[in-house]
DOTI-934184 format. One record per residue (C-alpha): x, y, z; residue in one letter. Coordinates in steps of 0.5 Angstrom, whole numbers, plus 2048, in hexadecimal, padded with zeros to 3 digits. Each point is the difference from the previous one (the first is absolute). Layout:
N
<rec x="X" y="Y" z="Z" resn="A"/>
...
//
This chain:
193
<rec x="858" y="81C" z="821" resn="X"/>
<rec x="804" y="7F9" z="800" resn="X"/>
<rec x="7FC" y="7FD" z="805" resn="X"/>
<rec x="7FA" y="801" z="7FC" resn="X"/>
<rec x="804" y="7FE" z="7F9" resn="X"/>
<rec x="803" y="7FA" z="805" resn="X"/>
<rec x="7F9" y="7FE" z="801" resn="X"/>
<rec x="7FC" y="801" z="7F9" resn="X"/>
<rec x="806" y="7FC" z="7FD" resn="X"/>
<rec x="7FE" y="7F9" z="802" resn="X"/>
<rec x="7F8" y="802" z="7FE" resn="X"/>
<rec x="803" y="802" z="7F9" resn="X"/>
<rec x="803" y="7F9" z="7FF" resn="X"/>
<rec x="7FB" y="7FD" z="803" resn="X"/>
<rec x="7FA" y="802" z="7FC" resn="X"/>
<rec x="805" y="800" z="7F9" resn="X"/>
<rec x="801" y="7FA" z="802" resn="X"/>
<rec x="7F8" y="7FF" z="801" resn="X"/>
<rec x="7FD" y="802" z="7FA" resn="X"/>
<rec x="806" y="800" z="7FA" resn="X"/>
<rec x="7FF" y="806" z="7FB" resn="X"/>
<rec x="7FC" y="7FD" z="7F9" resn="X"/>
<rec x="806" y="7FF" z="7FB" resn="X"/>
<rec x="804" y="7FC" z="7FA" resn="X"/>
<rec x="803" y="7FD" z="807" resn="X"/>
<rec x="7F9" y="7FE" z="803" resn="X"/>
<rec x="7FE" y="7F9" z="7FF" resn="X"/>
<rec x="7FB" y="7FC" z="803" resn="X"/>
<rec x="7FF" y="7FA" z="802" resn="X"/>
<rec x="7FB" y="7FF" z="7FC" resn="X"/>
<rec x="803" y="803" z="7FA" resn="X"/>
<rec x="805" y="7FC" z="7FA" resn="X"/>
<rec x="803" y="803" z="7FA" resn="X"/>
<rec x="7FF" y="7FA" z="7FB" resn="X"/>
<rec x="804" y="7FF" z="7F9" resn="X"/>
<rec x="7FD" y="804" z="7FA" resn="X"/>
<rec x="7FD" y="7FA" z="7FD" resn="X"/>
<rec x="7FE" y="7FA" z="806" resn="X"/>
<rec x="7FB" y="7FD" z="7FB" resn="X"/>
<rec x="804" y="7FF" z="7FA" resn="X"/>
<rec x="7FB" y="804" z="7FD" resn="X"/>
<rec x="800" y="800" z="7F8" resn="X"/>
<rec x="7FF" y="805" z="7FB" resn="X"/>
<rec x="7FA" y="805" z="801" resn="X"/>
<rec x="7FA" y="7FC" z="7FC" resn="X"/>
<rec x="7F9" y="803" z="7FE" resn="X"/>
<rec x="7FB" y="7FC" z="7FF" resn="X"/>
<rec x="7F9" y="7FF" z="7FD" resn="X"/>
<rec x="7FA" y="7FD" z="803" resn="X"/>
<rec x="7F8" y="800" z="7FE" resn="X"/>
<rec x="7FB" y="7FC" z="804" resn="X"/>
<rec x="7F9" y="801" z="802" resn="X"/>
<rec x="7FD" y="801" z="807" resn="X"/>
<rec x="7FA" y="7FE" z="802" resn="X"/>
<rec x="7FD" y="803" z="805" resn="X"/>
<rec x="7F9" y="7FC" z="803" resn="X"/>
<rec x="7FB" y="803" z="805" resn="X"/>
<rec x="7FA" y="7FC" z="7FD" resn="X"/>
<rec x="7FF" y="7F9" z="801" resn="X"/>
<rec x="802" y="7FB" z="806" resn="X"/>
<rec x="807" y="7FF" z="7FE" resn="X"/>
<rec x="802" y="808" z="801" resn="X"/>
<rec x="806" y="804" z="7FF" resn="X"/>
<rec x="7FF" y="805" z="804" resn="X"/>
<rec x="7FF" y="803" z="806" resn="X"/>
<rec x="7FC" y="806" z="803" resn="X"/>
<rec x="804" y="802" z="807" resn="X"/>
<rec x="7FE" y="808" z="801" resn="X"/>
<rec x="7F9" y="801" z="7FD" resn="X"/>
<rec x="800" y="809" z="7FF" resn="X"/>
<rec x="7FD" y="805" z="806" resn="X"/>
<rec x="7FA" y="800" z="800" resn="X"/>
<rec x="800" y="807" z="800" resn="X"/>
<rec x="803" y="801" z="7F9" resn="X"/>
<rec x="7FA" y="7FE" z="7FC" resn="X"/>
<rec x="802" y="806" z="7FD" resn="X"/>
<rec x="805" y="7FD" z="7FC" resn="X"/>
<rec x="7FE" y="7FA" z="7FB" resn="X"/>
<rec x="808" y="7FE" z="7FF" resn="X"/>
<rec x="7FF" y="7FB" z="807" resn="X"/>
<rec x="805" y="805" z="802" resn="X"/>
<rec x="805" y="7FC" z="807" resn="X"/>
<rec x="7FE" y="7FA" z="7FE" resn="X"/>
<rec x="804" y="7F9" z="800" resn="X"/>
<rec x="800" y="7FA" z="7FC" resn="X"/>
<rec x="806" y="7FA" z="802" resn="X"/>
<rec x="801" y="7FB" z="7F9" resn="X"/>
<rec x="802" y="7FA" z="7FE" resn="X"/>
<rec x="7FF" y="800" z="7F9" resn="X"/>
<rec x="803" y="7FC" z="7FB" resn="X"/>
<rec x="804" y="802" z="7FA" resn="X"/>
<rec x="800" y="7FC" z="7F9" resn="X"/>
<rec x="803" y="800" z="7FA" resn="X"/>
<rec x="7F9" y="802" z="7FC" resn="X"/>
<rec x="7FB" y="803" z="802" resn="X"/>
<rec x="7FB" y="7FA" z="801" resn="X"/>
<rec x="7FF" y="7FD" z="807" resn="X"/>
<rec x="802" y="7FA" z="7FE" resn="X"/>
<rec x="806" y="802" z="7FD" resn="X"/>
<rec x="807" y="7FD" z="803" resn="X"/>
<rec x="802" y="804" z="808" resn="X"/>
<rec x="806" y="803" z="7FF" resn="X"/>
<rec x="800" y="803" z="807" resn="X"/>
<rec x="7FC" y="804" z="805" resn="X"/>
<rec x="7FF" y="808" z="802" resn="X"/>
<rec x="801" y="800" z="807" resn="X"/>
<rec x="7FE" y="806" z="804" resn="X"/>
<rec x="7FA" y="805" z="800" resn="X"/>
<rec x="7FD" y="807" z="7FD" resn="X"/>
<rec x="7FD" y="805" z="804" resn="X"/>
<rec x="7FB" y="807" z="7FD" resn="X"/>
<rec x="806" y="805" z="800" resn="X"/>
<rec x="7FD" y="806" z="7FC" resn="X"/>
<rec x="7F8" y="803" z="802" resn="X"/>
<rec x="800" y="803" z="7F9" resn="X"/>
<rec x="801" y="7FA" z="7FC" resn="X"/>
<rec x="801" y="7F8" z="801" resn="X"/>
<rec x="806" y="800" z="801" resn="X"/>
<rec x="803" y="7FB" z="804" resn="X"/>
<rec x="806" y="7FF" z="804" resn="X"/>
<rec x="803" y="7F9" z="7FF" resn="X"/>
<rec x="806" y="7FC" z="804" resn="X"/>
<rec x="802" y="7F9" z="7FD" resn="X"/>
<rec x="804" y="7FC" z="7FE" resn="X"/>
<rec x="7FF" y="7FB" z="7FA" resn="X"/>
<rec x="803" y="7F9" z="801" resn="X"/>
<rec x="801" y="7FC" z="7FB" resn="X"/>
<rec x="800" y="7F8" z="800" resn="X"/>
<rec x="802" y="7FD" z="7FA" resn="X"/>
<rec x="807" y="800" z="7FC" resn="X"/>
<rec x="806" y="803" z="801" resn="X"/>
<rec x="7FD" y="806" z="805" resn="X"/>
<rec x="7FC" y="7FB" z="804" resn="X"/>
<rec x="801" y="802" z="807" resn="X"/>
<rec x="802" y="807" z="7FF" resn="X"/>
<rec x="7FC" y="807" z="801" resn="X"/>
<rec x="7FF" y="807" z="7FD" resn="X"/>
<rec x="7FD" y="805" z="804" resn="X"/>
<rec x="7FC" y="806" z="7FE" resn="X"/>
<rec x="7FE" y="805" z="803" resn="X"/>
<rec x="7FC" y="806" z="7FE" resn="X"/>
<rec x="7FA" y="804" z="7FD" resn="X"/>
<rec x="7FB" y="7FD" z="7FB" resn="X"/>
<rec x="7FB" y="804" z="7FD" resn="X"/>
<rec x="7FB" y="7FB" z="7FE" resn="X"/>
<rec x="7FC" y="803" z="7FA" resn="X"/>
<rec x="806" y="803" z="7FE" resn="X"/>
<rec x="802" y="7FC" z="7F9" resn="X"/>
<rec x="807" y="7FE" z="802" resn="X"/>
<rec x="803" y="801" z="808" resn="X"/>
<rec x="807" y="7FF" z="801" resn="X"/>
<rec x="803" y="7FF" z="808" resn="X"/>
<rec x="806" y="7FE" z="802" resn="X"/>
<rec x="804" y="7F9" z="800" resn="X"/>
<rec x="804" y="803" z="807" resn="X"/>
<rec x="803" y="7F9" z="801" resn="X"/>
<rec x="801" y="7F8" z="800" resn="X"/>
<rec x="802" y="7FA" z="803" resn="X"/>
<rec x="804" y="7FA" z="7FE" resn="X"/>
<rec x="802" y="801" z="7F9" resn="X"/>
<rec x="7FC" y="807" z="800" resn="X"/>
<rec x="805" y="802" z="806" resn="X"/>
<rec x="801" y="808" z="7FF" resn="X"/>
<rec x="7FB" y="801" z="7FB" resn="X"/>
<rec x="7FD" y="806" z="7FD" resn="X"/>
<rec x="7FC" y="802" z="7FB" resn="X"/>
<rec x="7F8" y="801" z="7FE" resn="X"/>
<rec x="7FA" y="7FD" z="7FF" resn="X"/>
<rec x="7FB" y="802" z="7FA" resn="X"/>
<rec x="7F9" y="7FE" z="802" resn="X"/>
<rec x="7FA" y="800" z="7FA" resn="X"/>
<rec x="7F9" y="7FD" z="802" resn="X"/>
<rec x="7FE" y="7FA" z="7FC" resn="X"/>
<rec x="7F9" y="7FF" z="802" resn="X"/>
<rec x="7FC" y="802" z="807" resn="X"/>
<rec x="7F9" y="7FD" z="801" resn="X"/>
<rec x="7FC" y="806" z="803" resn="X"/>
<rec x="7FB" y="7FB" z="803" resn="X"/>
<rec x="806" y="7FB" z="804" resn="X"/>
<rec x="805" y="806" z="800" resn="X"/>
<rec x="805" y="7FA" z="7FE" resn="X"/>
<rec x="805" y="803" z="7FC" resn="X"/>
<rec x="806" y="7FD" z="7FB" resn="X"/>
<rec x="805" y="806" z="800" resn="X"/>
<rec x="806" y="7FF" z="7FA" resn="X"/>
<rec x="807" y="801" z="803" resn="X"/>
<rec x="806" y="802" z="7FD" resn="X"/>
<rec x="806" y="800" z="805" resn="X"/>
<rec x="807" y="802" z="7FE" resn="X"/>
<rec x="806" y="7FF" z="805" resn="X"/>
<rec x="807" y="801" z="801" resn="X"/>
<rec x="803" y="7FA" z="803" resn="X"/>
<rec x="806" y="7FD" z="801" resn="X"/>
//
């Protein structure tokens, strides 16, 4: 029994040496503790931003770009089930065309839902102008497209939007059944610092 105690003893100090048990002790490479508040980070603010976006499949300047088209074997759902669009589309201060750019939403909507349009979208609104220009919200969530007002979540930011949270409401303010062109009305509201 010693000779084979004598003999496991080196492996077991070997292999505890090898692979460290997880712990409060373990602290990889790769991994730093940092000070409570590295970025001197402020108090706690919530703002309020409206804006239009405007998104532009029609003419020779579009907004919007189909990349899935749906299976053509679900003819049998009239929602466009699986399909995708990227967008580029501009954000405004109201909702004529024309109006001051006050960023871009960045990103893509897919058909989510077979019962409904429902859209599953990712992207992010970068504003341009002012005090947020260069700065970021992303919004990631479902949109519900004939539903009178769809909310969907503000999961994060960056430059003066960094560790942002809060919701966006989205209400159609036009849709042109002939183009498929659409001005959509966003109410955003986000915790920042």
């Amino acid at each position: 029994m010693t000779k084979i105690f004598v003999f496991l003893l080196p492996l077991i100090i070997t292999f505890s040496q090898t692979f460290p048990a997880t712990g409060a002790d373990h602290n990889p490479a790769f991994l730093k503790s940092v000070k409570r508040n590295p970025m001197k980070l402020r108090t706690e603010k919530l703002s309020h931003f409206q804006f239009y976006w405007h998104d532009i499949i029609s003419g020779p300047n579009p907004t919007v770009v189909n990349i899935i088209q749906p299976p053509k074997t679900n003819k049998t759902t009239p929602t466009g089930f699986g399909m995708v669009n990227m967008i580029d589309d501009p954000l405004t201060e109201k909702p004529e065309t024309g109006s001051q750019l006050l960023g871009r939403a960045q990103g893509f909507y897919g058909v989510a839902s077979q019962g409904e349009l429902g859209l599953l979208m990712a992207m992010n609104f970068v504003f341009l102008t002012g005090k947020y220009n260069g700065s970021t919200l992303t919004v990631l969530g479902r949109n519900p497209v004939f539903h009178k007002v769809r909310e969907m979540p503000v999961i994060g930011g960056s430059g003066l939007f960094r560790f942002a949270r809060g919701y966006v409401q989205a209400s159609t303010h036009s849709f042109d059944l002939k183009t498929g062109d659409a001005v959509v009305e966003y109410n955003v509201h986000v915790l920042h610092y």
